[in-house]
C-alpha positions in Angstrom: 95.3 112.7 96.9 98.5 110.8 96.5 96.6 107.6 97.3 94.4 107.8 94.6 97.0 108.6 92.0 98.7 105.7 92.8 95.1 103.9 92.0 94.3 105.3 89.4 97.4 105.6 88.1 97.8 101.4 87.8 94.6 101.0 86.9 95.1 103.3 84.1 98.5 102.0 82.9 97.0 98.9 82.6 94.3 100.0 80.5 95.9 102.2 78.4 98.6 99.3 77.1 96.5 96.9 76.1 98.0 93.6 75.9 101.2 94.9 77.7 101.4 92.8 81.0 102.0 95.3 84.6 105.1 94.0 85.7 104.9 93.3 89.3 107.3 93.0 92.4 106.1 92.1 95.9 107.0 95.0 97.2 105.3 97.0 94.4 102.2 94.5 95.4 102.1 95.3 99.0 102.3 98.7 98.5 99.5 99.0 95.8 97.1 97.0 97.9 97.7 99.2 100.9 97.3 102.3 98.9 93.7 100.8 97.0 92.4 98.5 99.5 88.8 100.0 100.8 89.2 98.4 104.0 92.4 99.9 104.8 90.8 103.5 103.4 87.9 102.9 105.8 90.1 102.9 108.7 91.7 106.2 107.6 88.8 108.2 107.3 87.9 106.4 111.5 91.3 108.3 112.1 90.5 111.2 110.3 86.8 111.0 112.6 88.6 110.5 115.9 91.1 113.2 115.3 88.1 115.5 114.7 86.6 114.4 118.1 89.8 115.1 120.2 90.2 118.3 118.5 86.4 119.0 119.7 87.8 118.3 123.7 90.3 120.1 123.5 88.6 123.1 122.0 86.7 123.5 125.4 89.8 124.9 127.1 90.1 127.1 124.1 89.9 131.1 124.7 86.3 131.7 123.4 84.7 135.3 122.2 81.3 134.9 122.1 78.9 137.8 121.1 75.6 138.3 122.8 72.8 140.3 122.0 69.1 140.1 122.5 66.0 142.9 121.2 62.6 143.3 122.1 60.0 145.7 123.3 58.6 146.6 126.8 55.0 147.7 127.4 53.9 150.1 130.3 51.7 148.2 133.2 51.1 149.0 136.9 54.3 148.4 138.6 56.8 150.5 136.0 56.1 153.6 133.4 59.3 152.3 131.4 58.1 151.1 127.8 59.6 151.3 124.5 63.1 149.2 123.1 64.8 146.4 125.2 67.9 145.4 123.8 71.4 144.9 124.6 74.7 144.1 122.9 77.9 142.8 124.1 80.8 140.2 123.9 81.9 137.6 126.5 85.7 136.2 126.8 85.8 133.2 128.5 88.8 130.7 129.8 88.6 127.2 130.8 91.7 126.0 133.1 92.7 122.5 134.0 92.1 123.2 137.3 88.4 123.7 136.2 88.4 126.8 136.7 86.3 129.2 134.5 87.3 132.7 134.0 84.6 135.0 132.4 85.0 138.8 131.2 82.4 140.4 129.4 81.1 144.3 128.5 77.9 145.4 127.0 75.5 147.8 126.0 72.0 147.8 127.0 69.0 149.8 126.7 65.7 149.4 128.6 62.8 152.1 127.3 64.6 155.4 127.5 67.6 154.3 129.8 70.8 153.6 128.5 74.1 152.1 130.6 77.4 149.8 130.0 78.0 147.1 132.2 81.2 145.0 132.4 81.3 141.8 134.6 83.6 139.4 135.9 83.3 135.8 137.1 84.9 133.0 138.5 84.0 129.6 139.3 86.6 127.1 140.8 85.3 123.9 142.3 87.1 123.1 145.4 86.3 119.4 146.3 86.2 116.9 143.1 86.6 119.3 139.8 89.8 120.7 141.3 91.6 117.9 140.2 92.8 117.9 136.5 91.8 114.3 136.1 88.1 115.2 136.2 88.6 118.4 133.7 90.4 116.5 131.4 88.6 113.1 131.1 86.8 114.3 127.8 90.3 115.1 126.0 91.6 111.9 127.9 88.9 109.7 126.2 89.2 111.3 122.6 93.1 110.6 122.9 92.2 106.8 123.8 89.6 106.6 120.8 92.0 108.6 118.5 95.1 106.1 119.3 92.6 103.0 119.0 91.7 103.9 115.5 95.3 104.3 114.5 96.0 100.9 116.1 93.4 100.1 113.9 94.3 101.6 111.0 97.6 99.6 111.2 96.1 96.0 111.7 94.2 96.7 108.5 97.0 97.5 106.4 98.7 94.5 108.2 96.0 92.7 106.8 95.8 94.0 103.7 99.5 92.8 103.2 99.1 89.8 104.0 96.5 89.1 101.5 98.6 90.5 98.7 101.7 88.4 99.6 99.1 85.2 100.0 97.4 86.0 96.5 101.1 87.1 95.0 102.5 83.5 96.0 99.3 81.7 95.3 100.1 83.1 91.6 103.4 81.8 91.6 102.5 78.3 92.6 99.5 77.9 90.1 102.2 79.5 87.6 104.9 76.4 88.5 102.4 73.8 88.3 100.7 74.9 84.7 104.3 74.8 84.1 104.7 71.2 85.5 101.8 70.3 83.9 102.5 71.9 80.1 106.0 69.9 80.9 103.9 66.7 81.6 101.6 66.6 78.6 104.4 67.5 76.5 106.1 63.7 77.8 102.8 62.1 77.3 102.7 63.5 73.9 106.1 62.0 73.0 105.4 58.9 75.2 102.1 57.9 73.5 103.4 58.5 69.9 106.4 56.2 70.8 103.9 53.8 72.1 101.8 53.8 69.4 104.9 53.5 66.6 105.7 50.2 69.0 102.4 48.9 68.9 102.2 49.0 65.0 105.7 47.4 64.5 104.1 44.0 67.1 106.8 45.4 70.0 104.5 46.1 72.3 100.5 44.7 72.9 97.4 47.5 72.8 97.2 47.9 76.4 100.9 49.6 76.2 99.2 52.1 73.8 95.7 52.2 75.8 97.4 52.9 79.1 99.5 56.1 77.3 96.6 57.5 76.1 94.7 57.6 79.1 97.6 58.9 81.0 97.7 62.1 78.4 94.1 62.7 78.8 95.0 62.7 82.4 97.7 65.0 81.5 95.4 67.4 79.3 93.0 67.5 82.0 95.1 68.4 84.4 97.1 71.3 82.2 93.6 72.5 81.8 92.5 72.4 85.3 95.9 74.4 86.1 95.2 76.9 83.5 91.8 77.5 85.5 93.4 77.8 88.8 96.1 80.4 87.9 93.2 82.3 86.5 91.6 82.1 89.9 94.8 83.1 92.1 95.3 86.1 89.4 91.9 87.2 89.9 92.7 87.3 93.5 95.5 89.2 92.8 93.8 91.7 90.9 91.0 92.2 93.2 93.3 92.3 96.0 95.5 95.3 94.2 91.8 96.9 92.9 93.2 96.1 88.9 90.5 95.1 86.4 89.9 91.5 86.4 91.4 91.3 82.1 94.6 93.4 83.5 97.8 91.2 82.6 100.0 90.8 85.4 103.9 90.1 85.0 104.7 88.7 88.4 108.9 88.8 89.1 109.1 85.8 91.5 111.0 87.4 95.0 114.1 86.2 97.2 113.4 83.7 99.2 112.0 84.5 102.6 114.0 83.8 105.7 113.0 84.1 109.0 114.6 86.9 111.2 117.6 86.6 113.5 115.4 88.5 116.7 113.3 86.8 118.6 109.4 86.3 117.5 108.1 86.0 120.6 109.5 88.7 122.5 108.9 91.3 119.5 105.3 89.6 119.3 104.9 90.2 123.5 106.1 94.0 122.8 104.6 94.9 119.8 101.7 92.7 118.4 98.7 95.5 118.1 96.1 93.5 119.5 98.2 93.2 122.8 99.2 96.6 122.8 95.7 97.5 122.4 94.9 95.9 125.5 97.2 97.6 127.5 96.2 100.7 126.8 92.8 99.7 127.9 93.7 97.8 130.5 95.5 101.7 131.3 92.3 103.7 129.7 90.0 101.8 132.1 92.6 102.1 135.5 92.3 105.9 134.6 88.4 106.0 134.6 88.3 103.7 137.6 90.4 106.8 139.6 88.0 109.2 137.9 84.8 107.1 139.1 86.4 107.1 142.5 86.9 110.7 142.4 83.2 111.2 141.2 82.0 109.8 144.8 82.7 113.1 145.7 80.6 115.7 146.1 80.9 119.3 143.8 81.0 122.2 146.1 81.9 125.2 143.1 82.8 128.7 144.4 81.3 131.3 142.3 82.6 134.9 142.5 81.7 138.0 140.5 82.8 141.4 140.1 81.2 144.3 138.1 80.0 147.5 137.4 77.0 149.7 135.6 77.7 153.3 134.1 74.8 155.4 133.4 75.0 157.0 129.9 72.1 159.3 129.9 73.6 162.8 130.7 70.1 164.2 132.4 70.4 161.3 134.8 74.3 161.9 135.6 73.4 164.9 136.8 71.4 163.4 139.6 72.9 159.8 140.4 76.5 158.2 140.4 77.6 157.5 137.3 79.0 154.3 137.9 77.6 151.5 140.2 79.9 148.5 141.4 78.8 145.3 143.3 80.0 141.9 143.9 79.1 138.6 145.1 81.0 135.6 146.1 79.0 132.5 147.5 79.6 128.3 147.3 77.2 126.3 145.7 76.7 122.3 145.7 73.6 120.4 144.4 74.9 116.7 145.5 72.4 113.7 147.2 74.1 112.1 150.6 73.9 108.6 149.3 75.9 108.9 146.5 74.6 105.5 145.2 75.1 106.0 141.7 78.2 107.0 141.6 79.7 104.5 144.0 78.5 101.6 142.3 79.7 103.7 139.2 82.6 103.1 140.6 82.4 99.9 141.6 81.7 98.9 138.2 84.9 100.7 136.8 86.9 98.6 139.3 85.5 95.8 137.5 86.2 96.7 134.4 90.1 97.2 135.1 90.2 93.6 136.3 88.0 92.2 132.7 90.6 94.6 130.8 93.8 92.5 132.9 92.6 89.4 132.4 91.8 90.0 128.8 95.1 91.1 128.8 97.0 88.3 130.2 95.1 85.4 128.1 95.8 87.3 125.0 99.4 87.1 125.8 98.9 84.0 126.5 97.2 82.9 123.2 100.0 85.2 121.0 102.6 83.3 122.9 100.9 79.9 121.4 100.5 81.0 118.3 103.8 82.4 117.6 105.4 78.7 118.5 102.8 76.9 116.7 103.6 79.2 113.4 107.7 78.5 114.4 106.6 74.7 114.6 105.0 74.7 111.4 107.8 76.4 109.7 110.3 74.3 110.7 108.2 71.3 109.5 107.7 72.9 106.4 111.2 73.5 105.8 111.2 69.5 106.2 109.0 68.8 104.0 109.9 70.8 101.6 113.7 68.9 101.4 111.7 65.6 101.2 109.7 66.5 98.0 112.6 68.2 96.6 114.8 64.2 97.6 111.6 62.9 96.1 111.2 64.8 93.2 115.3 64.0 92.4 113.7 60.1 93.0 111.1 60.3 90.9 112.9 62.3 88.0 115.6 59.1 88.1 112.8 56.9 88.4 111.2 58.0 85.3 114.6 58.2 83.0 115.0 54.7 84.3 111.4 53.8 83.3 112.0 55.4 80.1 115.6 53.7 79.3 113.6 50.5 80.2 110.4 51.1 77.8 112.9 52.0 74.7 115.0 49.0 74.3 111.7 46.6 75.0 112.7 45.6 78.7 109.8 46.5 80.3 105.9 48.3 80.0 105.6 51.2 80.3 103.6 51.1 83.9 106.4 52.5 85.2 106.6 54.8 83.3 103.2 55.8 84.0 103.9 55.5 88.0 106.2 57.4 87.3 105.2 60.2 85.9 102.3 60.4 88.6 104.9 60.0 91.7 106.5 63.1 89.9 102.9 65.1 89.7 102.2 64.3 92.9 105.7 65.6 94.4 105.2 68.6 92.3 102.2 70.0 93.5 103.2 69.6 97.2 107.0 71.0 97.1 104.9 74.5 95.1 102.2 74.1 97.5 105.0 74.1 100.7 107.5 76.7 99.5 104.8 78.9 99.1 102.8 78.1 102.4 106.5 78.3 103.7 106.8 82.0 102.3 103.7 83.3 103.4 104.6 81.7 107.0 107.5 83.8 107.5 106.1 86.9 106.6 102.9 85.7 109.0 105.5 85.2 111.6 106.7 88.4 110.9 103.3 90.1 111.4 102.6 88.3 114.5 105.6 90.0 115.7 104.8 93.2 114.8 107.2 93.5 112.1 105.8 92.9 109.0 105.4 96.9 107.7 108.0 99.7 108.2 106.5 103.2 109.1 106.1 104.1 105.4 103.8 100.8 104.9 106.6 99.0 102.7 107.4 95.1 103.5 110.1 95.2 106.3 
């Protein structure tokens, strides 16, 4: 319930202002995505499934009452005179143990034509070659506890997931945002650059090309501030769909600190902690413990059955006559189990195999995290590179294009350069937004690979 408030909540904030923007944090972000995202609420309600099953396995060792009662009629024939109502009535109390053992304890009431008696009965079975082990009595409530920890492991990668594609679509706002900047920066230069031109043309200072040049250079510049206004509407929409906001909400985005990459080492915490590894351990673990109880299966079930009761008469003619109460017992060993065994020792067999697929699997995806979490540290520290060369080259171009301007104003030159300028500086632009943001969403990938990305709660760690 407190999910959905927070949806709807948002949704209807933004909605009920108007044209008042949602300011936005990245934290704030994360969390709405997490809280809205259908895939993430999809894995909750697998949890909420898988809890249900291991409750069901564990319920067999539950102490159970179970009522009983059947009614129907008899009618006379050669080999009895007794006719008239058949029916009992009772209650059984039963106990499954870990052991396997069964404990059973029921009275009744029952009634055959004009006889009437109680009966109380008690049984035990105990199997005494392969169920005596817990192992076998508990593999049910062993497999629900695997499935039920698999779909919380699950549940976890998908709001992983889901914060990762809010902090991409919150920093592929911010760059589109700098560059429709840049751009309404660049057209604004061209603006001023092509009036100049044209006041120099009239006066003879410069020829037409000058001015022709200029004013295909602010087309260029319109198009461009156009195209950017296009692309931030894209990213937002991202956003939004991301955060499950209407597509017209307006979004205030407060641009974050700048990430930084932790002090602890990536690959270690990724070894230790990244779900999909520890995911295979504990199947490489589920499938040694179904491999022991495959071996232990091979077996054969010899159950001992034992089972004490008694029958009181009721009718007070016949107590006159007969004992009033009537005990027996029985104790015997049952088993119902081929010599061969050939199923279940290639059963076995098979689980043997499996625990070797789930160590393997095991060890190349440990592998393959250790190669990805030094090809993400390579690419960050390049990106750190690049990013100080377009930020040199930016400071280049800037100079460049004062120079270029300087030039163009006291008649010393054309103004190519500034034109070549101005596109050096576009160029360098784009890319240094493009990197710091592919930079940012890097670390906090670097962080996820590691296992670290989300605290408990599901804020950004």
């Amino acid at each position: 319930m407190v999910r959905i408030l927070c949806i709807t909540g948002a949704a209807a904030l933004v909605a009920s202002t108007g044209a008042a923007a949602l300011d936005l944090t990245l934290e704030r972000a994360v969390e709405m995505a997490i809280a809205s995202h259908r895939t993430v609420e999809t894995a909750q309600l697998s949890v909420q499934g898988e809890a249900l099953s291991l409750s069901t396995a564990k319920s067999a060792f539950d102490l159970r009452v179970v009522p009983t009662g059947t009614v129907g009629r008899i009618g006379s024939n050669a080999f009895t005179t007794a006719e008239g109502i058949n029916s009992s009535v009772g209650v059984q109390v039963s106990k499954r143990f870990e052991t396997g053992t069964v404990l059973a304890l029921g009275p009744s009431y029952n009634r055959s034509g004009a006889d009437r008696n109680t009966t109380l009965a008690l049984s035990l079975e105990q199997p005494l070659v392969r169920g005596w082990s817990s192992a076998i009595s508990l593999d049910p409530v062993k497999r629900a506890q695997f499935s039920y920890a698999s779909s919380q492991r699950a549940f976890e990668q998908a709001r992983v997931n889901t914060a990762l594609e809010a902090i991409g679509a919150y920093y592929g706002v911010l760059r589109e945002q700098r560059l429709l900047a840049f751009a309404g920066e660049q057209r604004t230069r061209m603006e001023q650059h092509t009036a100049v031109a044209g006041a120099k043309e009239r006066s003879g200072l410069i020829d037409s090309m000058d001015l022709l040049r200029a004013r295909v250079r602010l087309k260029d510049a319109e198009d461009a501030l156009n195209l950017a206004r296009v692309s931030l509407e894209g990213a937002t929409n991202r956003l939004r769909r991301a955060l499950e906001l209407p597509l017209d909400a307006d979004l205030r985005l407060t641009p974050p600190t700048d990430a930084r990459l932790d002090s602890v080492d990536p690959e270690a915490e990724a070894v230790a902690h990244r779900a999909e590894i520890v995911q295979l351990r504990a199947e490489l673990d589920e499938a040694r413990r179904t491999a022991d109880v495959a071996r232990r299966n091979v077996l054969p079930e010899v159950t001992l059955h034992l089972s004490v009761g008694q029958a009181s008469q009721v009718d007070p003619f016949l107590v006159q006559y007969v004992p009033t109460t009537q005990r027996q017992w029985r104790v015997f060993l049952q088993s119902a189990s081929d010599l061969a065994r050939t199923a279940e020792k290639n059963a076995a067999q098979q689980a043997a195999l499996r625990v070797e697929t789930a160590r393997f699997a095991l060890e190349s995806k440990t592998a393959d995290v250790r190669r990805q979490v030094r090809e993400q540290q390579l690419q960050l520290a390049d990106a750190r590179v690049r990013i100080g060369l377009r930020e040199e080259q930016i400071h280049q171009a800037e100079t460049r294009l004062a120079l270029a301007e300087v030039k163009f104003s006291h008649d010393l030159a054309s103004n190519l350069d500034v034109l070549e300028a101005e596109n050096e500086l576009q160029r360098a632009e784009a890319i240094l937004a493009s990197a710091r943001a592919d930079y940012a969403i890097g670390v906090f990938q670097l962080r996820a690979m590691a296992g670290r990305l989300l605290d408990p709660s599901g804020s950004r760690s």
